[in-house]
C-alpha positions, 0 to 999 in steps of 0.5 A: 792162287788158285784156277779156275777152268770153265767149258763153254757150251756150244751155242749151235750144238746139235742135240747129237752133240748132246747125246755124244757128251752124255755117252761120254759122261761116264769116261769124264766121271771115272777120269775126274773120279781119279783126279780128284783122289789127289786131292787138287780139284776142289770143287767141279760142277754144272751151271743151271743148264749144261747144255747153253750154259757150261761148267766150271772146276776150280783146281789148287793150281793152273798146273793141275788144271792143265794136267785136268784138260790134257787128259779129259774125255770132254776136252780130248774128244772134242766135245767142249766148245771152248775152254778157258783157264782163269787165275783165281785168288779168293777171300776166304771167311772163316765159317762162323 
């Protein structure tokens, strides 16, 4: 079973707000950069417009996700409108 987190974009966000998530982007990078070297994060990333549409990480286990969100510039400093954590069990095709 694997968790997937996604950041839901603030539908009212200020482009201050906006401004405030790109000066901190370099903090949340070197952060995931760090994670992401213990190999639970599988995949991370934007939907087409970050700014109303959010992103979305999936994580070996919720207890990696939840150990992602506790220390995320994103999440600590405010910046995300809503986070969620779903339980995710995929099927899997071998590639041919």
């Amino acid at each position: 079973m694997f968790a997937v987190t996604f950041y839901d974009a603030d539908p009212d966000a200020s482009p201050e707000h906006f401004q405030r998530l790109v000066e901190t982007y370099p903090r949340h990078r070197a952060y995931l950069d760090e994670f992401a070297a213990g190999g639970e994060v599988l995949m991370i990333g934007t939907f087409g417009d970050p700014a109303t549409q959010g992103s979305m990480a999936i994580f070996r286990s919720q207890e990696a996700a939840e150990r992602f969100l506790e220390g995320d510039p994103f999440v600590t400093e405010g910046l995300v409108y809503r986070v969620r954590i779903q339980a995710w069990d995929p099927l899997v095709f071998s590639e041919s």
